[in-house]
N, C-alpha and C positions, 0 to 999 in steps of 0.2 A: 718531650723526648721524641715523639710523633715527628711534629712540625720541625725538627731538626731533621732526625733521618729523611723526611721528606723531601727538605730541600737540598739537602747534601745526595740528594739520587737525582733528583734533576740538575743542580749544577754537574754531576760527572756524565748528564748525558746531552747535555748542552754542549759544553766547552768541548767534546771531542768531535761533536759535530760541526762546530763552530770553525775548529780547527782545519776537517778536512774540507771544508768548504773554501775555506781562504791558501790554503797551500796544499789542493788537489793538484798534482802533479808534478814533473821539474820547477824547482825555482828557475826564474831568469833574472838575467842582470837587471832589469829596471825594478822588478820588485825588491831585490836588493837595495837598492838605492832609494825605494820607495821608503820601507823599512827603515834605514839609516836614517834616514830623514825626520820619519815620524820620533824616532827613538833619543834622537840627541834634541830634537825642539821640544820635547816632554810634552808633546800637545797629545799622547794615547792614542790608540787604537777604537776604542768604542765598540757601541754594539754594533753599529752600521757603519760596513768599512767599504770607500771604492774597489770594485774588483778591476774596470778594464783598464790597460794603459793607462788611456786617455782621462779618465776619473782621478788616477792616482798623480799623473803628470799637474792636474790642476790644483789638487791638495797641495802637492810641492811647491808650484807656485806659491798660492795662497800662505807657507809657511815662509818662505823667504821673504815674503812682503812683509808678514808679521814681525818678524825679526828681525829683519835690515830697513825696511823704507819707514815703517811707522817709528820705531827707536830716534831713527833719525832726524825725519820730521819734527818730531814732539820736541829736540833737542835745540831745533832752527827756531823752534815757535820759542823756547823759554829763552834760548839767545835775544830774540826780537822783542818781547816781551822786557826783557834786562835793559836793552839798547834806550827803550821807552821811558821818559818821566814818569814818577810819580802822581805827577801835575795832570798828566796827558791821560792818566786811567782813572782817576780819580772823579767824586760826579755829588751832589748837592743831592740832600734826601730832602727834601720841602717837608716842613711841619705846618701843619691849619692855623696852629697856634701861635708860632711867630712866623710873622712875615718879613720877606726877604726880596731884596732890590737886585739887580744886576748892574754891573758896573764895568763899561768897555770903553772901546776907545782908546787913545793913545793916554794908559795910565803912568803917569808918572808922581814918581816917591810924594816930593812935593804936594802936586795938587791932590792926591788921596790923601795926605796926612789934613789938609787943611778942607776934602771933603770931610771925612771919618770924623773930624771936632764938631761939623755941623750936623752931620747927622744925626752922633750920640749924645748931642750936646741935652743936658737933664732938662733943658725948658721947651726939651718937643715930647715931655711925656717916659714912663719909666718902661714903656713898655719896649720886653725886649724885638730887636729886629738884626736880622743878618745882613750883609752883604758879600755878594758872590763877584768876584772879579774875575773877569774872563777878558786872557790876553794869549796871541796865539803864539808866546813867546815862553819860554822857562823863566821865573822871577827872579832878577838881578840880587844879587848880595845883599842891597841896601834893600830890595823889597822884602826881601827874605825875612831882613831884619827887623822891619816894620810890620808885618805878619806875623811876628812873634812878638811884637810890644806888649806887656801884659794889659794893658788899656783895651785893647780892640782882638787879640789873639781869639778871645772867645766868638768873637762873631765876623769875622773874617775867614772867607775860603777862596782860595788860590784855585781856579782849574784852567788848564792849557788847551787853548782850542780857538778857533775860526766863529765868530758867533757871525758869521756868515752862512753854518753849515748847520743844518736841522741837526744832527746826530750831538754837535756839543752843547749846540741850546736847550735839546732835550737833557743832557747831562745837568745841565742849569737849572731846569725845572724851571723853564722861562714861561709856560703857559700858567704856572702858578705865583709867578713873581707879581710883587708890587707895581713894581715899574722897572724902566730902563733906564740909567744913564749914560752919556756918551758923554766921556769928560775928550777936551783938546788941547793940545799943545799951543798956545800962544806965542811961544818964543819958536816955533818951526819955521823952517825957511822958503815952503812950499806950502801958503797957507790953501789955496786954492784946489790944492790935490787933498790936502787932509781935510776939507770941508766936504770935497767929493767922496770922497771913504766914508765920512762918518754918514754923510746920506743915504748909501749905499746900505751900510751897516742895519741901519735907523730902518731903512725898506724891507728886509730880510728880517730882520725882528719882526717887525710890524705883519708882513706874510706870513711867519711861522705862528705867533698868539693869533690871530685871527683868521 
């Protein structure tokens, strides 16, 4: 009963000092609008409030930002974000305990189907092992649909990215990968450029594990 009366005597002698302190004198118009301001962004008063113009003028700032540039922002980021594959955000958590290849280059349906039999194939051993396929492209129909084949589904991952670029090799968990393949197109009509790519490729790998 004490410790009530007690503080219900200094809250009533708090708050009207509080009071004459912040609206000691005419209101004017900018405190006005200071006021409105604070009162409709529901961001409170507090115990420590700016008193000169210039203090309040920046609060005001500070609340329009709040409420018009971040909202909006955050709105552009989940647009761009939506815009984005699932491919492209996506990323390889490496396990100690299976090990996992990467597989780049010009993948096509074909030559993965008839790597993927060699690799799984049960006379290299039962032990399991993934394959990460990284192609800086979104997976065509038919690859989609070979990435879901129940044979290989479990140890097949799709990510979308440049294994040109340390940020998606790191997605790869390239410095814990087995190895690298660089499969090519044989039936390409510019063999000599897609030899020069895949060297390129092949360098960049090779720079980023080591």
């Amino acid at each position: 009963m004490c410790i009530r009366d007690s503080f219900e005597n200094d809250y009533r002698a708090v708050i009207p000092k509080c009071r004459r302190n912040s609206l000691n004198g005419p209101t004017t118009f900018h405190e006005m609008i200071y006021f409105v301001m604070v009162t409709l962004a529901t961001v409170g008063y507090g115990d420590v409030v700016p008193v000169s113009e210039m203090g309040r003028l920046c609060v005001m700032v500070l609340i329009v930002i709040e409420i018009v540039l971040i909202p909006k922002q955050t709105n552009e980021l989940i647009r761009l974000m939506g815009m984005q594959s699932v491919y492209a955000r996506a990323f390889y958590k490496a396990n100690s305990e299976v090990p996992h290849i990467i597989i780049c280059g010009q993948v096509e349906v074909g030559a993965l189907n008839n790597f993927c039999n060699e690799l799984f194939h049960p006379d290299h051993g039962s032990q399991d092992k993934n394959a990460i396929i990284l192609q800086p492209i979104d997976p065509s129909a038919e690859m989609e649909m070979f990435l879901h084949n129940p044979q290989y589904e479990l140890f097949l991952t799709y990510l979308q990215g440049n294994p040109m670029l340390e940020r998606d090799l790191k997605r790869a968990a390239a410095t814990k990968a087995r190895s690298c393949v660089l499969l090519t197109n044989k039936y390409v009509s510019d063999a000599y450029s897609a030899d020069h790519r895949n060297i390129l490729t092949g360098l960049s790998i090779k720079k980023y594990v080591y």
